[in-house]
C-alpha positions as CSV (number, residue, x, y, z in Angstrom):
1,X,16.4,2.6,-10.6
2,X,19.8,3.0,-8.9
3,X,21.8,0.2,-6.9
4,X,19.7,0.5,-3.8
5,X,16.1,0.0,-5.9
6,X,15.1,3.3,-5.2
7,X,13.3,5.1,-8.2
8,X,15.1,7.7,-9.4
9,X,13.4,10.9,-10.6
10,X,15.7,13.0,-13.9
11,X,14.1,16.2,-13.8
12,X,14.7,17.8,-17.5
13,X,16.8,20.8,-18.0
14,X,16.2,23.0,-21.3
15,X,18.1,25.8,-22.3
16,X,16.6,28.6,-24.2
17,X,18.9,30.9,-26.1
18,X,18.8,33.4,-29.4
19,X,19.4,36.5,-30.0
20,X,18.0,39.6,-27.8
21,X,14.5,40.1,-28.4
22,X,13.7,36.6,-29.7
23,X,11.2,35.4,-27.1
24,X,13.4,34.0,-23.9
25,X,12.1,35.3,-21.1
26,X,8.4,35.4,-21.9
27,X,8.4,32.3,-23.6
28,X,10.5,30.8,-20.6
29,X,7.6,31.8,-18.2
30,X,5.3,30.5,-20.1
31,X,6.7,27.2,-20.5
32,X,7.3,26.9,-16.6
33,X,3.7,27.5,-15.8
34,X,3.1,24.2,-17.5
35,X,5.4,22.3,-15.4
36,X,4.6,21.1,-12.1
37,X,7.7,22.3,-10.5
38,X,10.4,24.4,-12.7
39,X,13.2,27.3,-12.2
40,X,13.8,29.7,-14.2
41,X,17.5,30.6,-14.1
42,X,18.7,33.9,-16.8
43,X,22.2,34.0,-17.2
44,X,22.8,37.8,-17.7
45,X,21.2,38.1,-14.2
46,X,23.9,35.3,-12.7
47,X,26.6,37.4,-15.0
48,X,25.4,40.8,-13.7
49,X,26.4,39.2,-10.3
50,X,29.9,40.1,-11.1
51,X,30.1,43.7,-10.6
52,X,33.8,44.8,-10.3
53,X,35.4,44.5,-13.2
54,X,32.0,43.9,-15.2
55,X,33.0,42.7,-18.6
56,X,30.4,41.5,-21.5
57,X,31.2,38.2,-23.3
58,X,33.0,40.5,-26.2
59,X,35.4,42.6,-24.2
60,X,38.2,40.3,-24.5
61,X,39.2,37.8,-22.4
62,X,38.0,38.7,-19.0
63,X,34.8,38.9,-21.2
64,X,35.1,35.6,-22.0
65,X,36.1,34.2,-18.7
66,X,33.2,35.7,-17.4
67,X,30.6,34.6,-19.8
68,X,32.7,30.8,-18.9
69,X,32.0,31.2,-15.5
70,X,28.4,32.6,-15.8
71,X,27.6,29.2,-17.6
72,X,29.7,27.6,-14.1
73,X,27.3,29.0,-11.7
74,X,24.6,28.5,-13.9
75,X,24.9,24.8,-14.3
76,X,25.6,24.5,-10.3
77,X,22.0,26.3,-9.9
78,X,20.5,23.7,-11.8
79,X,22.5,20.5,-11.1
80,X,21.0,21.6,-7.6
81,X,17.0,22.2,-8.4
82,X,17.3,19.3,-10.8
83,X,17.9,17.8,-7.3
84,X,15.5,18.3,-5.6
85,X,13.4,17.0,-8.1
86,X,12.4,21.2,-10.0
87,X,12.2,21.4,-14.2
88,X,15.2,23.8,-15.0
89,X,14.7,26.4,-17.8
90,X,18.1,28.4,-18.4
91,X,18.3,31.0,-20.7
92,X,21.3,32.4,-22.0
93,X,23.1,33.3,-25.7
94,X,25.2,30.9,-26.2
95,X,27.6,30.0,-28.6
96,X,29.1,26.5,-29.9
97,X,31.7,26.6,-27.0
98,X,29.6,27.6,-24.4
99,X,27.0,24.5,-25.8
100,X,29.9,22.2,-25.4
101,X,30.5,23.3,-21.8
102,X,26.8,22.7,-20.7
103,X,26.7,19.7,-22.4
104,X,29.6,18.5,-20.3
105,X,28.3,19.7,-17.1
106,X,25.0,18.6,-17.5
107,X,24.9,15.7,-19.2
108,X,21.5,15.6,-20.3
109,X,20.7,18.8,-21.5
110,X,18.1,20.6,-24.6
111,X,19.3,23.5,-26.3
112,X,16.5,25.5,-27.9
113,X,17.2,28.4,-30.3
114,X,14.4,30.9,-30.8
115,X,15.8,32.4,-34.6
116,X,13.6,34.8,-35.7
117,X,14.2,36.4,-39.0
118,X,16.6,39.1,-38.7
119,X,14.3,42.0,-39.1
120,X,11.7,41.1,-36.9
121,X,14.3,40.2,-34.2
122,X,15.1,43.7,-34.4
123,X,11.5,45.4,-34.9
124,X,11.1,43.4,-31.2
125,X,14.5,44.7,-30.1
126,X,13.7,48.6,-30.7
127,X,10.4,48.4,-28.7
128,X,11.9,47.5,-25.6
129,X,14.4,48.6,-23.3
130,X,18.1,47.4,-23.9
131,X,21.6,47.6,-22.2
132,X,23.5,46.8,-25.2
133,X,24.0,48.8,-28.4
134,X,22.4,48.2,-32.3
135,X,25.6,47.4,-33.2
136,X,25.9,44.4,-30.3
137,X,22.9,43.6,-31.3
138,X,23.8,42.8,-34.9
139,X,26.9,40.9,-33.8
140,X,24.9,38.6,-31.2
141,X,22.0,37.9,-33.5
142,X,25.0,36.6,-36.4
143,X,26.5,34.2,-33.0
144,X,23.3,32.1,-32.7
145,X,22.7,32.3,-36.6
146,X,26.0,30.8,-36.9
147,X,25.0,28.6,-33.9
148,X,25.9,24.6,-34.5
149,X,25.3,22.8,-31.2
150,X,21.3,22.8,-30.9
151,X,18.6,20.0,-30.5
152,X,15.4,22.3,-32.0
153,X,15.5,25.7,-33.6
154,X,12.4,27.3,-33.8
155,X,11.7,30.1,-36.5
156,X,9.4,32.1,-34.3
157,X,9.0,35.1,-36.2
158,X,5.3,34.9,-36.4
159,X,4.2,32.7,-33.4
160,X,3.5,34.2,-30.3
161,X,5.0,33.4,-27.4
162,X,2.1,30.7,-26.1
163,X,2.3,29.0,-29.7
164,X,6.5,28.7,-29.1
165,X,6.0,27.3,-25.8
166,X,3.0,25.4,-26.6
167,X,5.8,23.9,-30.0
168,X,8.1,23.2,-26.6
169,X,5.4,21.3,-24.6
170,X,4.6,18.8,-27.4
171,X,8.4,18.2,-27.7
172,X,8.0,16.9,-24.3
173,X,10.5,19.0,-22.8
């Protein structure tokens, strides 16, 4: 309760990250359909956003300035659904600095990391259609292996996607 007795509602925020391929979006969409109210907020599409100069988190440092400021906007969206009382599922790769930054913006935050094994992640990654190269791919997937700032990482190289999210659900996230 705050000062004024009013019950206060703390809607959870979760972010999903790992590597390209390892699950996020679908498993994100699942998860929200188990929640009573959620948002779904993907950071490439809030980084995407910034179209002139467009750099990726790895092109130097107005890479890195943008990937900073992509995680900005990103916590605004949800400090603002989390308001209005909506589950906030954010999905993004992220890397110990960028957990840091959430962390301190958020307060109360879950970081998830989907880690399949390395050649499954990229069996999934060749099937699909992808904006960054094999060689991007490789140098992300070693970023969220070598990621330190996590609350669960989930080895999901042979669950589906409804078996992850169900693993999620029974975290009580």
């Amino acid at each position: 309760m705050n000062p004024e007795g009013i019950r206060t509602i703390t809607m959870s925020i979760t972010i999903l990250t790992g590597p390209a391929a390892s699950g996020k979006n679908t498993i994100s969409k699942i998860l929200a359909q188990k929640k009573e109210r959620c948002a779904i907020i993907d950071v490439d599409t809030i980084r995407q956003t910034y179209v002139q100069p467009h750099k990726a988190p790895w092109d130097g440092e107005e890479g890195e300035a943008q990937q900073l400021l992509g995680v900005e906007n990103a916590c605004l969206l949800a400090m603002n659904y989390s308001k209005q009382n909506v589950d906030v599922v954010i999905l993004d790769v992220i890397t110990d600095e960028t957990a840091n930054l959430y962390k301190k913006n958020l307060g109360e935050v879950k970081i998830i990391l989907f880690l399949p094994t390395f050649t499954e992640a990229q069996k999934r990654f060749k099937k699909r259609p992808h904006t960054i190269t094999d060689e991007e791919f490789k140098m992300i997937y070693r970023w969220e292996e070598n990621l330190t700032i996590f609350d669960e990482k989930i080895d999901n190289t042979t669950l589906s996607a409804e078996e992850t999210a169900d693993k999620i659900a029974a975290m009580g996230i």
